[in-house]
Every structure is written in structure tokens, then in C-alpha cells.
Phi, psi and omega in degrees: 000351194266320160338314185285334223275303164341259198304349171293279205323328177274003195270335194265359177264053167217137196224073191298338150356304199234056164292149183326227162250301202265027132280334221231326173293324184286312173343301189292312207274338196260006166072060190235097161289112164272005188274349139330111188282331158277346175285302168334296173317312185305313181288330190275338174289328190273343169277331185295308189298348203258337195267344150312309156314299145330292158320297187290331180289316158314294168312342197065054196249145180277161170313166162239155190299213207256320171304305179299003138319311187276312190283322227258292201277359129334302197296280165314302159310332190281317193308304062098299183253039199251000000 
């Protein structure tokens, strides 16, 4: 659970929009423009789904396969662009 408590908290402190020192060093290193409006969107989808994700493991919900995976992060892009 602390674990758990861990990664809600760093998933809702990450703002690549407004990145870090050491967001913006890994970034350079892993060759990631954060200045990319779709690598941002990208990020910004993976945090909702990684916060989804959270929720269903709290709740006691199963995982989801790879299609509701695909829908689910559809689903989050659309929202995204709304």
C-alpha cells in the first residue's frame, strides 16, 4: 500500500508541460522533445491511464487486456482533445 500511495503521488506531481531539472536531463538523454505537442499529449495520456490504473488496482478491479488497453487510451486521447 505505501507503495501504492508512492507512485499515486509522484504520477499526480508530474507535469511535463512545466518539467523538472531532472525531467528535462533524462529527457536530453533519452533524445524526448518536450517541447512537442504530441510527445506532451503522449505524456500527458500515459499519465491518466498510469492514474486509472491506480484506481482499478484500489478498487480491486482486474487488469485490463491489451484491447481495453487500446480503447481505454482512445477513450483518454479523445478526452485530451476535447
Amino acid at each position: 500500500m505505501k507503495f501504492a500511495k508512492e507512485h499515486l503521488r509522484c504520477t499526480l506531481n508530474m507535469d511535463f508541460s512545466r518539467p523538472t531539472l531532472k525531467m528535462k536531463t533524462f529527457a536530453e538523454k533519452a533524445d524526448i522533445d518536450l517541447t512537442d505537442s504530441i510527445v506532451l499529449e503522449e505524456f500527458e495520456a500515459m499519465k491518466l491511464q498510469n492514474l486509472e490504473d491506480i484506481r482499478r488496482m484500489r478498487d480491486g478491479k482486474p487488469i485490463l487486456n491489451e484491447q481495453e488497453v487500446k480503447q481505454e487510451r482512445a477513450h483518454i486521447l479523445a478526452k485530451l482533445h476535447e
